[in-house]
C-alpha positions in Angstrom: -52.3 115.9 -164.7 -54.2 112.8 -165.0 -55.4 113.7 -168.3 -51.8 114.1 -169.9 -51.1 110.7 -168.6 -54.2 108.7 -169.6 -53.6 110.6 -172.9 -50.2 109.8 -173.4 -50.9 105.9 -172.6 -53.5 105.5 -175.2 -51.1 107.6 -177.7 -48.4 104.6 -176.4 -51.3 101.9 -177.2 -52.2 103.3 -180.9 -48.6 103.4 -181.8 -47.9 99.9 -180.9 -50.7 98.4 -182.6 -49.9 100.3 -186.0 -46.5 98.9 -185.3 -48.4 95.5 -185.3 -50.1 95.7 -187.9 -46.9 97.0 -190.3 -45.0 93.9 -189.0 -47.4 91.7 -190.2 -48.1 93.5 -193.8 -44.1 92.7 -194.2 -44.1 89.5 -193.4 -47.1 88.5 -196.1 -44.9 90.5 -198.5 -42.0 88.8 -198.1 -43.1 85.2 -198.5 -45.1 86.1 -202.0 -42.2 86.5 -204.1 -40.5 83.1 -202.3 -43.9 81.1 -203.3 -43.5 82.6 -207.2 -39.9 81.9 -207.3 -40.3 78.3 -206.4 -42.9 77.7 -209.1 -40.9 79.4 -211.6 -37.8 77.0 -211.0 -40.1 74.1 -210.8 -41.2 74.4 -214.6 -37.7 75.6 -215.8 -36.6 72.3 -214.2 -39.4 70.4 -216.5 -38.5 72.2 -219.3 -35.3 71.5 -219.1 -35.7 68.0 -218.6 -37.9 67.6 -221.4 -35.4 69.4 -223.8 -33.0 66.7 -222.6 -35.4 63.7 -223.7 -36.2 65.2 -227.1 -33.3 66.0 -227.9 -31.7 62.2 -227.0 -34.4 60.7 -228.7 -33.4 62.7 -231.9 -29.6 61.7 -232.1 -31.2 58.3 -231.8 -33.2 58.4 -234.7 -30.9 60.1 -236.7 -28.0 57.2 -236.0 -27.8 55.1 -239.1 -28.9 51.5 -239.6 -26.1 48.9 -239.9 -26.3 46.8 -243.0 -27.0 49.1 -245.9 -26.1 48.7 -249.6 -24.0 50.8 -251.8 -25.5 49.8 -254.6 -22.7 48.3 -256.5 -22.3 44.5 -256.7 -18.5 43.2 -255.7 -20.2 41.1 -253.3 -23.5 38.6 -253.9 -26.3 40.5 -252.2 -29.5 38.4 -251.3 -32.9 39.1 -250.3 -33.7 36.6 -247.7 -36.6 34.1 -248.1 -36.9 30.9 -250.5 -37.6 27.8 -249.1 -33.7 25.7 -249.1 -30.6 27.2 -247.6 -28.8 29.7 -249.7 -26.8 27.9 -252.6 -23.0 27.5 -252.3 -20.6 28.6 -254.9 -19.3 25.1 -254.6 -22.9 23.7 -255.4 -23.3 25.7 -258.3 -22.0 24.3 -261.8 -21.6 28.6 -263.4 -20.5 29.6 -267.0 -21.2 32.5 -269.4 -22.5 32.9 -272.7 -23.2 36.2 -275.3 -26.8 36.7 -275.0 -26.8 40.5 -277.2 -29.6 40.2 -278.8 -28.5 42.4 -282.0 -25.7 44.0 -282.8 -25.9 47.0 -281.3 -27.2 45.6 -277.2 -24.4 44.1 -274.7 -25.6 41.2 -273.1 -24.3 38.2 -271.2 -26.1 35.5 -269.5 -24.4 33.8 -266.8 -26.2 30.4 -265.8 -26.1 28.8 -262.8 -26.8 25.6 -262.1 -27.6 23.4 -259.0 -25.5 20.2 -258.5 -26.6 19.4 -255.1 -28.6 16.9 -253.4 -31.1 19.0 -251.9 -32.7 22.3 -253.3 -31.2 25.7 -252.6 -32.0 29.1 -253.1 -30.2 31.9 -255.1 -32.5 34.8 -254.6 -31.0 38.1 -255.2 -28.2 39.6 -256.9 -25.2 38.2 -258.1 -21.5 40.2 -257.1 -20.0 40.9 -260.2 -16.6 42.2 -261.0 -15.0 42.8 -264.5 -11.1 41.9 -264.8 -9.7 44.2 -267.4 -7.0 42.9 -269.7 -4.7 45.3 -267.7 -5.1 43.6 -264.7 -7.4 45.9 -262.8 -11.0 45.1 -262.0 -14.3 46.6 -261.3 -16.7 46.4 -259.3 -20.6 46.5 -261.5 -23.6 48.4 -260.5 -26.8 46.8 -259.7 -29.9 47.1 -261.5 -33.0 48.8 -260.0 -35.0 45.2 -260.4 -36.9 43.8 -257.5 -35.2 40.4 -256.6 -37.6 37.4 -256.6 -37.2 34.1 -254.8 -35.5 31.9 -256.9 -35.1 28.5 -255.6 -33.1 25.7 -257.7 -33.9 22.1 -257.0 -30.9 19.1 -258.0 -30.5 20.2 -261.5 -31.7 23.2 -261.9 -30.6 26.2 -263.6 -30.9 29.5 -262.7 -29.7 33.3 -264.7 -28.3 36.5 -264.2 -27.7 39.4 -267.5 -25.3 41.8 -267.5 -25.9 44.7 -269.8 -23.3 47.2 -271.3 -23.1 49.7 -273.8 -21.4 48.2 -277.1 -18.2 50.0 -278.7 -19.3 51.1 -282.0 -16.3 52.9 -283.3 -13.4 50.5 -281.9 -11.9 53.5 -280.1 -13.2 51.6 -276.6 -10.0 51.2 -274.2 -11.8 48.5 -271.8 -11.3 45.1 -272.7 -12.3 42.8 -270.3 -11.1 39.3 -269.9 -13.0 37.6 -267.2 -16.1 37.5 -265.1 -15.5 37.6 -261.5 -19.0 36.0 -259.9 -20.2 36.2 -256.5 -23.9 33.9 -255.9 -26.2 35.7 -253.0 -25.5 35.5 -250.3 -21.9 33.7 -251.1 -18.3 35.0 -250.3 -16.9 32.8 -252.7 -16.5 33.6 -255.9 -15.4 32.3 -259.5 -14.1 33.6 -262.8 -15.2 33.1 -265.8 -13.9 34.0 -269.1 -15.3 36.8 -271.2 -17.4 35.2 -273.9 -15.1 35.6 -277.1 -18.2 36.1 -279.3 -19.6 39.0 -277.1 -19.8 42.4 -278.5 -16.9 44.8 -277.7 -17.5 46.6 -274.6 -17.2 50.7 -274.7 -15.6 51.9 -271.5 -15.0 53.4 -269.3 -16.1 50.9 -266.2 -19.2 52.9 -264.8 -22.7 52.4 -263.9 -23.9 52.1 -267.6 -22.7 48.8 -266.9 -25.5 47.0 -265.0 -26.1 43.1 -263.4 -29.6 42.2 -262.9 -30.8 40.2 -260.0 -31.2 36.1 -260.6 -34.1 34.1 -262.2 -35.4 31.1 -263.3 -34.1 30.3 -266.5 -36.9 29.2 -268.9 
């Protein structure tokens, strides 16, 4: 009788420390897969976060700058530099002469020249516009020249050419009457008349038309 009992308490004991011991193995189960899934949202959070900063920084540099040209010249577009202040259209004593130099070349010369006291700069490219004898106007297209500093002291003349394709066979419809001149870096313009001894112009208005940027007239 004894024996039963003794037997049946260590039976009692075995059991509870397998119980024990299967309690534990759960536990260290349970928190593995907790540790893993924090690190996992840890580096989807940095991912996602650096996505977010590329992909600002990209829109940023993809934004356009203010200030750029079109290419065409209604407008006087300058370069900066020179060592005066930009010349004023009402400092500037401007007329236009034929300067083709064969029959078969456009070209006008438009000279500008400094009546001020004190020396100013007209570096860049003139705006130009051509009045038609129909009463429209266009704009011309600037040359691909690189602008050089062109400063004018009291006296001083500076130039601009425009080139254009002459009309050979007289079957042109563009007739143009006037000049519309901007200086760089001006707002103000004036109009000349279209030299009568200039070769006739062949139309239409477009970019074989060309003004090229202002120098120092020789």
């Amino acid at each position: 009788m004894k024996f039963t009992r003794t037997a049946a308490l260590a039976a009692i004991g075995l059991a509870a420390g397998l119980s024990l011991t299967a309690c534990n193995n759960g536990d260290d189960s349970a928190q593995a897969p907790s540790a893993q899934g924090s690190s996992s949202a840890s580096s989807s959070g940095g991912g996602s976060s650096s996505g977010s900063a590329s992909g600002s920084g990209g829109s940023q540099t993809g934004k356009a700058k203010p200030g750029s040209g079109t290419g065409t010249s209604s407008s006087g577009g300058g370069t900066g530099g020179g060592k005066g202040k930009f010349c004023r259209t009402s400092d500037l004593t401007i007329e236009a002469v034929d300067s083709s130099p064969d029959k078969t070349t456009g070209d006008i010369t438009v000279q500008m020249t400094n009546k001020g006291a004190s020396t100013c700069s007209v570096t860049g490219f003139a705006g130009v516009d051509l009045k038609d004898a129909d009463g429209t106007s266009a704009p011309v297209t600037r040359g691909h020249e690189q602008p050089r500093i062109t400063d004018l002291k009291n006296g001083g003349t500076a130039t601009f050419s425009i080139s254009y394709p002459v009309d050979k066979n007289g079957k042109s419809l563009s007739k143009p009457t006037n000049i519309v001149v901007t200086p760089p870096n001006e707002t103000h313009s004036v109009s000349l008349k279209w030299p009568a001894e200039a070769l006739p112009l062949a139309g239409p208005y477009d970019d074989r038309i060309q003004v090229h940027p202002v120098g120092i007239a020789n």
